[in-house]
C-alpha positions in Angstrom: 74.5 135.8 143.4 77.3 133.3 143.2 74.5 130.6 141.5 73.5 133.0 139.3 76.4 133.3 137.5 76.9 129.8 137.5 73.7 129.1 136.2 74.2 131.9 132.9 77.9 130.0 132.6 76.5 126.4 132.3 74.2 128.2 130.4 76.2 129.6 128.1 78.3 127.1 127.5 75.7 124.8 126.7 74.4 127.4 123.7 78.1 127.2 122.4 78.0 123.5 122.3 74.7 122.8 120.8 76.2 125.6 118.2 79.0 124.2 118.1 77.4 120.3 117.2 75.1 121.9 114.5 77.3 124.2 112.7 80.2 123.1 110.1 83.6 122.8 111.5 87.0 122.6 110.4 86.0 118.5 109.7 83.7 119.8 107.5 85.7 121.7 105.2 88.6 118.8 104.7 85.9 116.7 102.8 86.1 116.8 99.3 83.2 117.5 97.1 81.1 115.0 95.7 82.3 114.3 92.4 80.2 113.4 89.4 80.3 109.9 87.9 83.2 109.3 85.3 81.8 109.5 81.7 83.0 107.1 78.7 85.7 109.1 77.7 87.6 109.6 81.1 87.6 106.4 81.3 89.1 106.1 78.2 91.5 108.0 78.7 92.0 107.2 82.5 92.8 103.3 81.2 95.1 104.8 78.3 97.6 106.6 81.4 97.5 103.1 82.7 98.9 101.6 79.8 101.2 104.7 79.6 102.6 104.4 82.8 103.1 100.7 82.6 105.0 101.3 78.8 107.3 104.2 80.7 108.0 101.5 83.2 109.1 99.6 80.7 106.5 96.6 80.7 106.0 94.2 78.1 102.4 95.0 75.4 100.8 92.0 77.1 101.0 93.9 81.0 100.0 97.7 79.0 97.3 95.6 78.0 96.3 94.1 81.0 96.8 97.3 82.5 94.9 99.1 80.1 91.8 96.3 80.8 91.9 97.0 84.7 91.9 100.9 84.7 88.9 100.5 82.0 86.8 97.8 84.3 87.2 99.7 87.8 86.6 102.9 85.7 83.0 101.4 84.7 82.5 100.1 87.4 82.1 103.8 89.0 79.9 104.5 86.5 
């Protein structure tokens, strides 16, 4: 009798893992959803808070530009 129930234990608790492997976990739900590819005009106006942020800084024209160039070229580059 003692194997038995040993047996429908091991048993058991292999049902629960093969579950457990195949259904979505907490891991699962921390992943963020796919996003869509940014369009012309986010990345307009993802460069443009670039060169904000370097002008609230207080940078010079030539580094909002420069910033301005970078956000715009990694921007595409997702595209």
């Amino acid at each position: 009798m003692n194997t038995q129930k040993r047996t429908v234990v091991a048993l058991l608790s292999a049902l629960f893992m093969t579950v457990g492997a195949f259904a979505p976990g907490y891991a699962a739900q921390t992943n963020p959803p796919p996003m869509k590819a940014p369009t012309g005009a986010d990345c307009q106006r993802i460069a443009t808070a670039a060169a904000e942020k370097v002008k609230a800084n207080g940078g010079t024209a030539q580094q909002q530009q420069a910033a301005y160039s970078q956000a715009k070229m990694k921007c595409q580059g997702k595209m």
